[in-house]
C-alpha positions as CSV (number, residue, x, y, z in Angstrom):
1,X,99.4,126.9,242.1
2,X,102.5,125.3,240.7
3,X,100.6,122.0,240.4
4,X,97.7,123.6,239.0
5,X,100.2,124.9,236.3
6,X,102.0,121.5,235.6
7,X,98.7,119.8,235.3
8,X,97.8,122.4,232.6
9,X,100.9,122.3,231.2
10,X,100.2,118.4,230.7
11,X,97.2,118.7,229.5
12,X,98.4,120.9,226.9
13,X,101.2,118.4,226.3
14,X,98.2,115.7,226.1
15,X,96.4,118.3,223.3
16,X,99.5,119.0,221.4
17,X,100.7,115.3,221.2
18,X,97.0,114.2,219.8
19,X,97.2,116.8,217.5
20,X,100.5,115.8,216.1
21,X,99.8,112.0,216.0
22,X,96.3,112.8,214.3
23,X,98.3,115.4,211.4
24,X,100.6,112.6,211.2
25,X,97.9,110.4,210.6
26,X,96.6,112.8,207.6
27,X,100.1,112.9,205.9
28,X,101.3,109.6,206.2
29,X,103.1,108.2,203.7
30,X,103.8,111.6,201.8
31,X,106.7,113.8,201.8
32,X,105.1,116.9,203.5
33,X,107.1,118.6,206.1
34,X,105.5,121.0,208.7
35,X,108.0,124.2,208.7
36,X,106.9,127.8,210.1
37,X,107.8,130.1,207.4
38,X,106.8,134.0,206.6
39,X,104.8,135.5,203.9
40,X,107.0,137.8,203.3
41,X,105.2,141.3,201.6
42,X,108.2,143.8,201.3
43,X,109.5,142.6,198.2
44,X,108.8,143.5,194.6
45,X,109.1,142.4,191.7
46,X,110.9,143.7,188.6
47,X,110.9,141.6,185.4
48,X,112.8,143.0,182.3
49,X,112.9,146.8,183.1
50,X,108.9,146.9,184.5
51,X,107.2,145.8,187.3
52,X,105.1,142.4,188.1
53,X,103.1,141.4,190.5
54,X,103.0,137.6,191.0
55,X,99.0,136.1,191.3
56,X,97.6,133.0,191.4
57,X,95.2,131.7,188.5
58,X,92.3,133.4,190.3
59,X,94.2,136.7,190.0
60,X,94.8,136.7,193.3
61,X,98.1,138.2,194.5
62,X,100.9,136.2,195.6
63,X,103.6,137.0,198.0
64,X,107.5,135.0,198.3
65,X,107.6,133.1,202.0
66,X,111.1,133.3,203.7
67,X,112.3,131.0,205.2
68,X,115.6,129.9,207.2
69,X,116.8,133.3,205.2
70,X,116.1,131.4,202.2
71,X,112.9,133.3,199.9
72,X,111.1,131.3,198.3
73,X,109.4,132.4,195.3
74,X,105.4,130.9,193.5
75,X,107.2,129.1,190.7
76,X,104.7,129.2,188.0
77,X,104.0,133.1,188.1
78,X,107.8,133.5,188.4
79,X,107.8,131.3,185.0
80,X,105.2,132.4,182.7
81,X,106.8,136.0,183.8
82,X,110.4,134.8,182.6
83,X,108.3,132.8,179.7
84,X,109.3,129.8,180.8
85,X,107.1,126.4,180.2
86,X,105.8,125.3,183.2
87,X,104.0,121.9,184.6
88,X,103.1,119.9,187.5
89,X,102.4,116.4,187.4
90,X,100.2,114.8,190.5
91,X,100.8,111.6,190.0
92,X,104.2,112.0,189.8
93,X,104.9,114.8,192.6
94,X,106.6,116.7,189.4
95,X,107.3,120.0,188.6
96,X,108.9,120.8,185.1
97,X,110.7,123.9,184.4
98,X,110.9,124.5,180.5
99,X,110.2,121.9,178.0
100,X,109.7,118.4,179.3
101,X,111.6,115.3,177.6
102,X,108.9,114.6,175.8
103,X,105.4,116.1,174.4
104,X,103.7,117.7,177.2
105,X,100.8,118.6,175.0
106,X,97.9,116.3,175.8
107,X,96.2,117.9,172.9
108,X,92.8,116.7,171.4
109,X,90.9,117.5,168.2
110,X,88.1,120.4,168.3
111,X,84.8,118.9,166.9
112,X,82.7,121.6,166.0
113,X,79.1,121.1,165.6
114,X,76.9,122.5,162.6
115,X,75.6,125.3,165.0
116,X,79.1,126.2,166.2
117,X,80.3,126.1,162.8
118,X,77.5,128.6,161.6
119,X,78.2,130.8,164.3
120,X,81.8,131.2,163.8
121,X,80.8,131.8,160.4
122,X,78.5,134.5,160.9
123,X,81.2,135.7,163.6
124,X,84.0,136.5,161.0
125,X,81.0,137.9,158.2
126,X,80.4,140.7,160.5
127,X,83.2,143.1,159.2
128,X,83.8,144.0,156.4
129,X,87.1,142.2,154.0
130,X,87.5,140.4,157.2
131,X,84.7,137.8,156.0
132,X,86.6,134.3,155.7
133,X,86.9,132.6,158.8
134,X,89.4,131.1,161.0
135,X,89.1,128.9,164.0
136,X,91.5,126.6,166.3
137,X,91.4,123.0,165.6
138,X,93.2,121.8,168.1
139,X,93.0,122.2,172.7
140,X,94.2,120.6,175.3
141,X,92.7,117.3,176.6
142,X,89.3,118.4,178.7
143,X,88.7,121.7,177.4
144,X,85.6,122.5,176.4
145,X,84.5,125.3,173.4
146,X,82.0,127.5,175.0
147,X,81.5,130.8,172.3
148,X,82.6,132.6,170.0
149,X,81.7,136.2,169.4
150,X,82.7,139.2,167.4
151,X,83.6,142.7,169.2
152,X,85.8,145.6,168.8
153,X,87.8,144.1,165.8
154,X,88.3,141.1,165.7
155,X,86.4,137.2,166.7
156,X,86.8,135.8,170.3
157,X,86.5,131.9,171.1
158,X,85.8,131.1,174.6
159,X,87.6,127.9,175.7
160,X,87.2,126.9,179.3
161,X,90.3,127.0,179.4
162,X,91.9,128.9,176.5
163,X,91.0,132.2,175.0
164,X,91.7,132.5,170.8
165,X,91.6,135.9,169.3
166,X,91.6,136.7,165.6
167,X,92.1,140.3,164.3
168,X,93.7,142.7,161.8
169,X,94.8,144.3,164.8
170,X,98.7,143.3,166.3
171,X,97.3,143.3,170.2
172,X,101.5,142.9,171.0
173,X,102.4,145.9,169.4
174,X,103.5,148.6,172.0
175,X,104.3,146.3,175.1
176,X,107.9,144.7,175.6
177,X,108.1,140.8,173.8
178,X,110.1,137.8,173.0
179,X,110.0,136.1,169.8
180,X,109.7,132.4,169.7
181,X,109.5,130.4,166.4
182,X,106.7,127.8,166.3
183,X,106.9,124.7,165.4
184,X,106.0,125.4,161.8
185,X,108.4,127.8,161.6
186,X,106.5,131.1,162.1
187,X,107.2,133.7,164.3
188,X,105.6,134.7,167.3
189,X,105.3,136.9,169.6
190,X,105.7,136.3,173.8
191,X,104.0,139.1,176.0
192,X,102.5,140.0,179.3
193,X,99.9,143.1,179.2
194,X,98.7,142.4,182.5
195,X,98.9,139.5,184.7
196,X,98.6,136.6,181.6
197,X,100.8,135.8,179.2
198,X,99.5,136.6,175.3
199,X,100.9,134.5,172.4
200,X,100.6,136.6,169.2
201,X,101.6,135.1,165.7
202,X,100.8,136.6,162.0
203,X,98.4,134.3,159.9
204,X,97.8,135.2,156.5
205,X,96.4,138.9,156.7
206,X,95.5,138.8,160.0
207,X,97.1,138.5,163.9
208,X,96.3,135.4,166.4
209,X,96.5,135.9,170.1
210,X,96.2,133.3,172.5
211,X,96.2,133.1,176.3
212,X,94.9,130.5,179.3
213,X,93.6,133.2,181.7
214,X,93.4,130.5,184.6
215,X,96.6,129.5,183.4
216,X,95.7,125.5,182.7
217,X,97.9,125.8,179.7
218,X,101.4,126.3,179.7
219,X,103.4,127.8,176.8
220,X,104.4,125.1,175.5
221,X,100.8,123.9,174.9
222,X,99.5,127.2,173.7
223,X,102.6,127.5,171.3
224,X,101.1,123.6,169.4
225,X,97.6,125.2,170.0
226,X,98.8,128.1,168.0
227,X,99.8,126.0,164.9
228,X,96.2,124.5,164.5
229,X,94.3,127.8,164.0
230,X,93.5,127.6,160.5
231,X,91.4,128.6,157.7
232,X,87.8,127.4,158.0
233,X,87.2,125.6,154.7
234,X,84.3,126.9,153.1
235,X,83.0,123.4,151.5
236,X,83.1,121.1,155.4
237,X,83.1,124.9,157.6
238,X,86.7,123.3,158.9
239,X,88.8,120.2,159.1
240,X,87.3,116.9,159.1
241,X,88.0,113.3,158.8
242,X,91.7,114.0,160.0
243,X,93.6,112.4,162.8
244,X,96.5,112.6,165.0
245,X,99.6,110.4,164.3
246,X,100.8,108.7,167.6
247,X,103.6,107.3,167.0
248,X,105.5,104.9,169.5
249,X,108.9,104.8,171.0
250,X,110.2,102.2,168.9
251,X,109.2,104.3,165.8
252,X,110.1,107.5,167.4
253,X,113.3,106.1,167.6
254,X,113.2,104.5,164.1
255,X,112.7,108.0,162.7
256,X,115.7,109.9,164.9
257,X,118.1,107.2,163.4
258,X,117.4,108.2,160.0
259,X,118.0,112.0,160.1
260,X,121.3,111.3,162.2
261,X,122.6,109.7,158.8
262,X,122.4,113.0,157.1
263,X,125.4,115.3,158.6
264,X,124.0,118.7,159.5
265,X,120.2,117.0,158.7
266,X,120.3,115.3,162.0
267,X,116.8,117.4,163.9
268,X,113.8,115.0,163.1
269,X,110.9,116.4,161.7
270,X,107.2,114.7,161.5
271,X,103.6,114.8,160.2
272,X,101.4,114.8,163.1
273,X,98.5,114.4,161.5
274,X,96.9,112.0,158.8
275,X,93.7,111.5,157.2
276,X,91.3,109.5,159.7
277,X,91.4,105.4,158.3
278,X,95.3,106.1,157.1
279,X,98.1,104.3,159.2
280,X,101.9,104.9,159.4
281,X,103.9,102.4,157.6
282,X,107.3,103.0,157.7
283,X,110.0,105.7,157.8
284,X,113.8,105.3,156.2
285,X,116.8,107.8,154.7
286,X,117.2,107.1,151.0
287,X,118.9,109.5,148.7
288,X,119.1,112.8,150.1
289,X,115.9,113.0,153.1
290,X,114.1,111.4,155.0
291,X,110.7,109.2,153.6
292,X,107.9,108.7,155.4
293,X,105.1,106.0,153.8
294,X,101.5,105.7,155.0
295,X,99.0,104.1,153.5
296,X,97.5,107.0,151.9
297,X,100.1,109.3,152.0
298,X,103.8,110.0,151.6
299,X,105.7,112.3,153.2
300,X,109.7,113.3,151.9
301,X,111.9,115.9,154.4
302,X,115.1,117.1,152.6
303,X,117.2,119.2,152.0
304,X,116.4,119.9,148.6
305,X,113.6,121.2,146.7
306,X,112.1,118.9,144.7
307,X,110.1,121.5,142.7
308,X,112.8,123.1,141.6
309,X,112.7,123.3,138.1
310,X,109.0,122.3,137.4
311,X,106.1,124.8,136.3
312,X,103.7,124.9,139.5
313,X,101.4,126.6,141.3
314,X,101.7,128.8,144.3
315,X,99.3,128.5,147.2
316,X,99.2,129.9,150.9
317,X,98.8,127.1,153.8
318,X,96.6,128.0,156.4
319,X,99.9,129.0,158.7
320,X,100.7,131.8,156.2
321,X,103.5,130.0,154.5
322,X,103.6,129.5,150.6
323,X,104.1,126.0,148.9
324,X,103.9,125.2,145.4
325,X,101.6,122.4,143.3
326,X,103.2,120.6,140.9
327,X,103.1,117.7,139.0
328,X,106.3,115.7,137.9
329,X,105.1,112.6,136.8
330,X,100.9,111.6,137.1
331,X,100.8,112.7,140.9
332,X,100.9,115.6,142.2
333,X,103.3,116.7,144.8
334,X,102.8,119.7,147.3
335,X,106.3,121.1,148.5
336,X,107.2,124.0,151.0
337,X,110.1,125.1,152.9
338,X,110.5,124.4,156.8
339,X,113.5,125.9,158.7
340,X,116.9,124.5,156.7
341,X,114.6,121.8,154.6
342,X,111.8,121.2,152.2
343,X,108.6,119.1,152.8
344,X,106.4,117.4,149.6
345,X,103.8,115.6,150.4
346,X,101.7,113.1,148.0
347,X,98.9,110.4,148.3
348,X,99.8,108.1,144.9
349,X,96.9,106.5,145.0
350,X,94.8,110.1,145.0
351,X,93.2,109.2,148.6
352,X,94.0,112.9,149.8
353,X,92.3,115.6,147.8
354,X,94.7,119.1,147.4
355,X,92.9,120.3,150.5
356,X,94.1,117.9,152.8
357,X,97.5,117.6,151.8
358,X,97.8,121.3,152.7
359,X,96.1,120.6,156.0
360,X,98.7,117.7,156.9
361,X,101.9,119.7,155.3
362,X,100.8,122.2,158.5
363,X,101.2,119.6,161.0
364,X,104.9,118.3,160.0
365,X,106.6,119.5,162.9
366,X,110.1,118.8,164.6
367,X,109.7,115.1,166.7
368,X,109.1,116.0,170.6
């Protein structure tokens, strides 16, 4: 019987040794580490005076493992909970908690098509001094516009990944939030009605929401989405002909150096955007900001206002905040206030109509 027994016992020895050599076959190379650890269901969890339950992006609920009386807890609920940026990078084997070094965004233009245009149209005409539309220019890389529809009170577009309400209504108001201020300067809005985090920001005379129900965007990429939601034009139904501005790190670096002349000037600020065709030329500090020259377009950041003084006119951006026309010599000059400093924009040799001036004063942002 005892033979019996140590024969079994070897062949189970036999089993359990090609089992490990085959799983070690599977993760050579990698840094996994077979552990036995517990799911552990008896704790809850609490954030800012209410309750939360952790889930994955399928909504499913997740539960902390212990382990070697450590607890480990699912650290991208556990963020967007705390409203805390989060990202993993596969190539890299990287997880980044809060904002990364540089921009995380991976953002690409929306391209609307004439029937998508129409329909976002006929969307916003359905109530009543609610009629002009508004849209998001902007997602991350690989997301896809499905449909946009009108219900309850306000217009919905359908993102695969992304969800973009517009509405008189403030959906925040009533539940616990943080502010954040957006790169543009206006306020938002952090909250968590359920088990997704909702971005809400005023715009003009209405509320934007936005959220990434299976959770593909982080904050930090629904907080740039948030600043390209803007007024559909009524002439091109939305933004055309306009282009990011991917600038590199010797030019990054080139634009840093010239805000840290200016003592208490030293944050860089950017335009992000430029008409498609223009290129960046240069950047230097002169006087008392910060020029940037394209080709088409030139772009001052300073702490003064250059309007001050001259008779203008008063117009809203698409982001709600005002900026004044005026015209000091024979071009006209577009100026608004961001933060501590004011931005003017001008194209001298009139490539850039009024409209997209305003457009690219929206995308001056501080440099990632």
């Amino acid at each position: 019987m005892m033979k019996k027994n140590l024969k079994k016992s070897a062949a189970a020895m036999m089993v359990l040794g090609m089992t490990l050599t085959g799983a070690a076959g599977v993760f050579a190379g990698t840094q996994l580490e077979k552990i036995s650890a517990y799911l552990n269901h008896g704790i809850s969890f609490n954030v800012d005076g209410a309750a939360y339950t952790p889930t994955d992006g399928n909504g499913n609920k997740l539960a902390p493992i212990t382990y070697n009386n450590s607890t480990y807890l699912p650290v991208r609920a556990i963020a967007e909970a705390l409203h805390v940026p989060v990202s993993y990078d596969g190539k890299k084997g990287q997880v980044t908690i809060g904002e990364a070094a540089s921009n995380p965004s991976a953002l690409s233009n929306v391209t609307y098509s004439a029937a998508q245009k129409e329909a976002i149209q006929k969307a916003f005409a359905q109530f009543d001094g609610f009629e002009t539309a508004y849209a998001p220019q902007q997602s991350i890389q690989g997301d896809t516009f499905k449909s946009v529809g009108a219900g309850g009170d306000g217009v919905s577009f359908i993102f695969t990944h992304m969800k973009v309400s517009v509405s008189p209504r403030d959906y925040s108001d009533g539940y616990d939030s943080k502010d954040v201020k957006l790169s543009n300067g206006v306020t938002a809005k952090w909250y968590t009605p359920d088990q997704t985090g909702m971005l809400t920001f005023p715009l003009d005379d209405r509320y934007v929401t936005l959220s990434s129900p299976d959770h593909k965007l982080t904050q930090a990429q629904l907080a740039q989405v948030a600043v390209s939601v803007q007024k559909v034009n009524n002439n091109d139904q939305g933004i055309t002909g306009f282009a990011n501005v991917n600038y590199t790190k010797e030019q990054a670096a080139t634009i840093r150096k010239a805000f840290a002349k200016f003592d208490g000037f030293e944050t860089a600020y950017a335009p992000q955007h430029m008409i498609a065709g223009d290129a960046f030329k240069s950047v230097s500090a002169g006087g008392d900001g910060v020029n940037f020259v394209f080709k088409h377009m030139n772009v001052t950041v300073s702490p003064k206002d250059y309007s001050f003084s001259y008779d203008g006119k008063v117009v809203k951006l698409s982001n709600g905040v005002n900026a004044k026309w005026y015209t000091p010599d024979k071009t006209d000059m577009l100026t608004f206030q961001l933060d501590d400093r004011y931005v003017t924009l001008s194209s001298p040799n009139n490539a850039l109509t009024h409209t997209q001036l305003e457009q690219m004063a929206v995308s001056v942002q501080k440099l990632k």
